[in-house]
N, C-alpha and C positions, 0 to 999 in steps of 0.2 A: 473717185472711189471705184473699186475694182466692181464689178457685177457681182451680184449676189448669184451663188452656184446653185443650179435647181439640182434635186434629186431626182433621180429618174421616176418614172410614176410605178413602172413593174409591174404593170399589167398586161395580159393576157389581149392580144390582139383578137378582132372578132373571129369566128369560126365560121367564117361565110364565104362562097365563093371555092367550095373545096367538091369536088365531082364524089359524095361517100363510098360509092360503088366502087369506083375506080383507086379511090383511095384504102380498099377495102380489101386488104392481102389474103387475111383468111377467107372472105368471100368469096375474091379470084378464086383461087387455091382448092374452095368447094366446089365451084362450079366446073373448073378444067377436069377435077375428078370423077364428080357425077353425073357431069351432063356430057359426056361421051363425045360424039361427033356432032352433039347442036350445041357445044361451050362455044365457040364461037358465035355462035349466033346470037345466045344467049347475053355474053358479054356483049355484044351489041347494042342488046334490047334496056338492059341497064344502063347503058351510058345516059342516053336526055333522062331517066329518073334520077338516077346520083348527082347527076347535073341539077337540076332544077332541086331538090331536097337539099343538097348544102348548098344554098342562096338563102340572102337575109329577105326576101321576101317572101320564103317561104319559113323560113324562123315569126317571122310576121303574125304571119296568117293564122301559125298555129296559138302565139299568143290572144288575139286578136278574138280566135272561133272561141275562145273558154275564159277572155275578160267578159266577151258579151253573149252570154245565152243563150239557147231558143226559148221564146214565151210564146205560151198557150196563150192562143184566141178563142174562147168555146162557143162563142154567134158572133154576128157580123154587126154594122151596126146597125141592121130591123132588127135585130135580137134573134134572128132565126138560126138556131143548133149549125154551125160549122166544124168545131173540132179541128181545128188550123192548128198548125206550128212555125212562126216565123224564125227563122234563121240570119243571123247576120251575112253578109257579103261572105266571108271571108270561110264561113261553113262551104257554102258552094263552093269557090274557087278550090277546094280542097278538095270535093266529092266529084265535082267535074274531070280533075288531073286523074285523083284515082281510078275512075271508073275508065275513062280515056287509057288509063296504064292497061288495062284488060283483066282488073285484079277482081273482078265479079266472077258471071261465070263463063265466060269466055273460053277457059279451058275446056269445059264438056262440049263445046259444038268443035273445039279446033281440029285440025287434022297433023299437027306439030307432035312430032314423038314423046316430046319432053313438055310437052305443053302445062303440067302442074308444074314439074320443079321448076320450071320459066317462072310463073306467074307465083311460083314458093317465094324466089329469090325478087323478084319489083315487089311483094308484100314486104319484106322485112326488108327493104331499102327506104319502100317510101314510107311506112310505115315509123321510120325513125324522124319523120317530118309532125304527126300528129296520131296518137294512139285514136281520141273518140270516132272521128269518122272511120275508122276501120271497122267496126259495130258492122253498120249498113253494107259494107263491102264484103264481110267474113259471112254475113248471112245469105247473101244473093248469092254469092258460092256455094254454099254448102246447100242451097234447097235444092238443089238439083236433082242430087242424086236420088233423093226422097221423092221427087216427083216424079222420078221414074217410074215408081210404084203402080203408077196408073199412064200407061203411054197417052192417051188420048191429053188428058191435062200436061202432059210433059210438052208435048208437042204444040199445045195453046201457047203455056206460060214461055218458055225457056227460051225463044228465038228474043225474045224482050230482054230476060234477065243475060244474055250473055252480049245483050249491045255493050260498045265504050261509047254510046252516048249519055251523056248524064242528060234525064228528063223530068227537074221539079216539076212536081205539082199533083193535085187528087184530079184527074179526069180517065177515062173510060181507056181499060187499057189496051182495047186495041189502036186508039190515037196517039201514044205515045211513043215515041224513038226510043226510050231505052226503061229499064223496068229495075226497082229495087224490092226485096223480099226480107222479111221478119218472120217474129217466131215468138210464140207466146205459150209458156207451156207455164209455169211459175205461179201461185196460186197463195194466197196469206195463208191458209191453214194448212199447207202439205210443201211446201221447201222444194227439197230436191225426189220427195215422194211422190212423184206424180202418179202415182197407182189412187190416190185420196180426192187426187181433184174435183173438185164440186160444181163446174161448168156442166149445163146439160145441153145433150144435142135433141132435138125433135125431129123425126123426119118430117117432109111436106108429102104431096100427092105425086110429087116429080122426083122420078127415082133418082137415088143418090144427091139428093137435095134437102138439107136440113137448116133449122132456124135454130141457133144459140142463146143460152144465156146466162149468163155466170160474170167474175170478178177474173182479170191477170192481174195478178202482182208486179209485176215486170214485167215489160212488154216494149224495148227500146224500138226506137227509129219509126214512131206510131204515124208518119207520115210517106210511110214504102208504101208500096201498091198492095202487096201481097203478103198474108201471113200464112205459116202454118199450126193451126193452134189445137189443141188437145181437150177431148168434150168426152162428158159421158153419154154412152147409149145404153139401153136394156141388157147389149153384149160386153158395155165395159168401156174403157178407156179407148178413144178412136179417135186419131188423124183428120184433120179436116184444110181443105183450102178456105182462106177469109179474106177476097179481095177489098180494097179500103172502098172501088166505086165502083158500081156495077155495071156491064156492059152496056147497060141503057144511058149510061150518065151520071143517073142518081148516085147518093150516099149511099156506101150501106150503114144501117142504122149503129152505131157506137160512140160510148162517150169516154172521153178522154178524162181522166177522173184529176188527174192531179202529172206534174212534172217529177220528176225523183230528184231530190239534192242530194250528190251525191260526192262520196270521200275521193275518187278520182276526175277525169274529167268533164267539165262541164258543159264541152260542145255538144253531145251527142242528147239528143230529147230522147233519154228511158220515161218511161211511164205506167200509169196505172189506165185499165181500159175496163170499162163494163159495155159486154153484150146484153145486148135487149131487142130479140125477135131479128138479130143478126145473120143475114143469107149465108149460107156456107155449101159446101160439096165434100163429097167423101173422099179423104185420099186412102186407096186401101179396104183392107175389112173391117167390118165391125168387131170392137174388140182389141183390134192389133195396133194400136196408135203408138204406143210404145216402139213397138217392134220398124213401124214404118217409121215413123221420125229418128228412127237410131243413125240413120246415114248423115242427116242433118247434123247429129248430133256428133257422129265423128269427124266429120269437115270441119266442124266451128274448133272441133278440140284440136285441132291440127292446127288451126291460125291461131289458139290461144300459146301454143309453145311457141311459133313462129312471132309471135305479137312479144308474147315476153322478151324473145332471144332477140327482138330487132329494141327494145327498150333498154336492155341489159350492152347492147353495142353502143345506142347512144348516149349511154350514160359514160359507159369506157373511153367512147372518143372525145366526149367534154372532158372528162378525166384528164387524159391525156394532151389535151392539146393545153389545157391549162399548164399543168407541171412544167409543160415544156419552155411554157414563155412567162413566168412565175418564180420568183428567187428568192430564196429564205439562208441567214447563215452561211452568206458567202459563196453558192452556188444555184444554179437551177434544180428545181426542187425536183425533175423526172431523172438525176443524175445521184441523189441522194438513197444510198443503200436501203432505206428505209421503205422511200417514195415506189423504189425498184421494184420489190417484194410486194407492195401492196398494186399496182399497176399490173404486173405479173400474172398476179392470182386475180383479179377481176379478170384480164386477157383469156385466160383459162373458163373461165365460167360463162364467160360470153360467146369463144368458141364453140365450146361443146355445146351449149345451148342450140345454135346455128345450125352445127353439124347433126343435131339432131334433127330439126324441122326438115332440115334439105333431105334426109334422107328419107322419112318417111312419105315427104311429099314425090321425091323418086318413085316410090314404091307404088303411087297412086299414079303414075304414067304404066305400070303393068298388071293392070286388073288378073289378065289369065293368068298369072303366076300366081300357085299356090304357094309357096316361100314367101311372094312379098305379099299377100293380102294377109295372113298369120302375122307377121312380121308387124303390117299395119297394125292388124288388131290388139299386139301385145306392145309394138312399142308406143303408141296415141296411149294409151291406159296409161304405163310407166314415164314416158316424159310431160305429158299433160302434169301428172302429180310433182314431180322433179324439176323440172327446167321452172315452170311456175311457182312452184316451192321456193327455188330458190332466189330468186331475183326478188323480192324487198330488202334484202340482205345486201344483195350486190351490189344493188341503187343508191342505200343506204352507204357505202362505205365509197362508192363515187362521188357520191355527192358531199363527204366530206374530205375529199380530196382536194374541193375548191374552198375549201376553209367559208367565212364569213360569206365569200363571193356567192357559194352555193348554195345560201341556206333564203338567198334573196330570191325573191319573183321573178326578177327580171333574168335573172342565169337561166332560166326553165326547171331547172335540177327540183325543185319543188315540187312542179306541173310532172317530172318524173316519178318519182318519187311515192307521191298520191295513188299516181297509176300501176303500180305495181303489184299491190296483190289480188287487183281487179280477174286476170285472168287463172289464177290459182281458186277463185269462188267460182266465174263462170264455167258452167257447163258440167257442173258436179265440184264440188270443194272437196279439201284435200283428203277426207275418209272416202268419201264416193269415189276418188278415182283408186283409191289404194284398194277397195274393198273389191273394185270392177277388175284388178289386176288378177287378184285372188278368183274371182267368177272364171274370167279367160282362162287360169290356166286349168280351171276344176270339171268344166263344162265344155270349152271349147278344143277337141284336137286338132294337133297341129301348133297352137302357142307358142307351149313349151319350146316343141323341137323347131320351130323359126326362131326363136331367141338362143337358143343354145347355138344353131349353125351358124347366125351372125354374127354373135361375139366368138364363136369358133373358128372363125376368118384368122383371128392370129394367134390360135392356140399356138405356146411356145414361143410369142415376140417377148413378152413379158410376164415375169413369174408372178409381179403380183396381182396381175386381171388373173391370170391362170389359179392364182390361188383363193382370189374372190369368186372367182365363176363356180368353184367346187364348194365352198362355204354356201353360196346359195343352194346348191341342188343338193346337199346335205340338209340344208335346213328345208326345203321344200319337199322331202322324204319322209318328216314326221308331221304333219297334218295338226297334231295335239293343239297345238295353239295360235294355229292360222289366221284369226279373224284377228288375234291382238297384236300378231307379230305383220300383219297388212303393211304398214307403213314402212314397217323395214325392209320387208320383202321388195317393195314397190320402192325404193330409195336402192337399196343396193343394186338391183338389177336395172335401173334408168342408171345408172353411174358406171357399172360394168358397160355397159352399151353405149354409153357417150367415149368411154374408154377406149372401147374398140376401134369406133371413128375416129378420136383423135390417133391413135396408132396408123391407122390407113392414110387419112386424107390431111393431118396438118403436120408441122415440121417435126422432126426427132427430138427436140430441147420442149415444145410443149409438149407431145404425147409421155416423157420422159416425167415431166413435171407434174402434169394431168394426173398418170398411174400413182405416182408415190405421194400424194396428196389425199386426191379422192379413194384410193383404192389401197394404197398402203398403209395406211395411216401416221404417214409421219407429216403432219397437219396439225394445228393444234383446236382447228375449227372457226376461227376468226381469217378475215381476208390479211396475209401479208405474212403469215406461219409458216410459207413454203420451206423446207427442207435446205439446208445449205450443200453447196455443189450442183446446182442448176446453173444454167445459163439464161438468168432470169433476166439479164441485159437485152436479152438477144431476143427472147417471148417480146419482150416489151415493144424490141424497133420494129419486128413482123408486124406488131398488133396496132400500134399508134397509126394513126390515118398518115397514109404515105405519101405528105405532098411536101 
């Protein structure tokens, strides 16, 4: 009897073992552009993380940190008050690589020219390994700047928080190799108002030394050394440092109220914290908490586009690499007119997304330029709300690119998916940034005119950014209905500005596709609408992982 003929199984070989960085054209491609004469070096510095990030041990890990937990321990076993959080193994091996990668704050002590868009680009590499530990990594970045506020504590804290040594544990933190930092501003009865918050600060006898006590609503990674948390005083809402042990040793006095269970990932220990007679120090004046925490505040919003646009890639690259070894009706299903369109237009939304992070994180390598700190200031407002904005969408129509395959646990596309409109609420949700776009450009000079001279870059490449760019500044000449028309205002001009980038820094067939989609409107608003007469073949080979 002849053998019985198996059919082939037509599955999707694993995605492990692929260097993402290197396989990572548009990446390349941003980096040769904006990192000048350190893209070399840069590309360097990406190699061991794109290397170790597509390994199935680090596919692993990430599963692994959010099948199992952190659990609160709140006493030991005499029952005496600890306020512990244990982590599984594979939490650390994660937080160790990262911090090791220099994605803390390593940049504010470096002496490296490009030292952010460096550490822009290993964030949204590694970060396509596991979204929740970047929590802890976006915050020990971003306090920095805020600490600058007060040089004497700049100069305590910071040599700590910009070690790459990763140093679990609560002990006193001049004994520790390396330092991690939070932030707890977030409160049950005031949101994103923090002007309401009902924490109070007491001064002591020792100047600039006050005891806390009040409720966070949210208060992730409650096991970092250091927070910066927001208290009232007689003058108002103020800044304060809250280290977890005091340089004697001891605790300081907090109780960890409860774990958050939350819609995205489960690695990362969010929590609830209550002060009670909790030591603190003043960052700043009294009064101005708001005002000093805002640096904080723009760093975090800059890895939340960076965090999107590195979720929105790994979602395009499972995408992709599936279609490609995946056959439906007689061919490969990344070869199907259909599959093409829709691959396409994710490649497009993942680029600009990219292109946006890298560039503003450029722009934080030239503090003294007025152009790029306006620039900052208005383009974090408009892609925080945009690139974030978009990506549940993106994730969403990746993730059904692997059919049945993707809607399983074990593909990850799930564990993506969840995490996605995480950083569209962090850091203000999508009225607050739209609303903060509208403040910039009403209050702050200079805004405007940085947004108009960088998407001015290619006045005349393209008539229809050219014909978007005037539609906005026509509409932002009649004021009458400003607050309601925010979201639009802050939607067109994140899309004009990603526009511009993909005209400069990616290929002519996506800037080409980019304009007449996002900006022209021949789109129908669903992923795979593109326009006919692109070269959507050609988007797709750039954009698939090149190995």
């Amino acid at each position: 009897m002849d053998p019985v003929q198996r059919i082939p199984e037509n599955q999707a070989v694993p995605f492990d073992d692929v260097n993402i960085a290197a396989a990572d054209t548009p990446l390349m491609d941003a980096v040769a552009a904006l990192g000048g004469a350190q893209a070399g070096e840069i590309r360097e510095y990406l190699q061991p993380i794109g290397a170790l990030a597509g390994t199935a041990e680090a596919r692993e890990h990430w599963h692994l940190a959010n099948q199992y937990p952190p659990v609160h321990e709140p006493v030991d076993r005499f029952g005496r008050r600890i306020d512990e959080i244990r982590f599984h193994p594979s939490w650390h091996w994660l937080m160790e690589r990262g911090v090791g990668f220099g994605l803390t704050a390593a940049p504010w002590t470096s002496d490296h020219p490009a030292a952010h868009l460096r550490r822009a680009t290993g964030f949204y590499t590694w970060g396509q390994v596991e979204q929740g530990h970047m929590c802890p990594i976006t915050m020990t970045y971003a306090v920095v700047p805020a600490l600058r506020t007060d040089p004497e504590l700049a100069a305590q804290w910071t040599p700590g928080l910009a070690s790459t040594t990763y140093d679990f544990g609560l002990r006193a933190p001049q004994e520790k190799a390396g330092l991690l930092a939070g932030m707890g501003m977030t409160e049950k009865q005031g949101g994103s108002d923090l002007r309401i918050n009902s924490t109070i600060a007491k001064a002591t006898d020792v100047r600039g030394e006050y005891r806390l006590t009040g409720h966070k609503w949210f208060t992730s990674a409650a096991m970092n050394d250091v927070f910066l948390v927001l208290a009232q005083t007689d003058s108002g809402s103020t800044c304060f440092v809250v280290p977890r042990v005091l340089p004697d040793g001891s605790r300081n006095p907090l109780t960890i109220v409860r774990l958050k269970d939350k819609l995205g990932n489960k690695s990362n220990a969010s929590s609830e914290l209550e002060f009670d007679d909790t030591w603190a120090v003043r960052l700043g004046e009294e009064g101005r908490g708001i005002r000093t925490i805002i640096e904080m505040v723009s760093a975090t919003r800059m890895d939340c586009i960076l965090g999107s646009a590195s979720i929105m890639r790994k979602a395009f690259a499972e995408a992709a690499w599936h279609t490609r070894h995946r056959s439906a009706f007689g061919a490969r299903l990344i070869d199907q007119p259909a599959m093409v369109g829709v691959l396409a237009d994710l490649a497009l939304e993942s680029e600009a997304g990219m292109l946006a992070g890298l560039r503003l994180a450029a722009a934080m390598d030239r503090p003294d330029d007025e152009h790029e700190r306006n620039l900052r200031r208005i383009g974090l407002a408009l892609s925080k709300y945009w690139v974030c904005k978009r990506t549940p969408m993106m994730v969403g129509e990746a993730l059904e690119c692997l059919g049945g395959n993707g809607y399983a646990e074990e593909s990850g596309m799930p564990l993506l998916f969840r995490e996605s409109p995480l950083n569209s609420i962090w850091e203000g949700s999508g009225n607050v940034n739209a609303l903060d776009v509208l403040r910039a450009l009403s209050r702050e000079n200079g805004t405007l005119d940085a947004w108009r001279t960088e998407v001015g870059t290619v006045r005349g490449e393209d008539a229809r950014l050219d014909a978007a760019v005037d539609e906005v500044l026509r509409r932002l000449a009649d004021p009458a209905d400003a607050e309601a028309s925010a979201r639009w205002v802050a939607s067109r001009m994140a899309a004009i500005l990603q526009g511009s980038l993909m005209i400069r820094y990616s290929s002519p067939a996506a800037a080409d596709a980019f304009c007449a989609s996002r900006l022209g409107g021949q789109w129908a608003g669903t992923f795979g609408t593109l326009p006919s007469g692109l070269d959507l073949r050609g988007i797709v080979e750039r954009a698939q992982p090149a190995v």
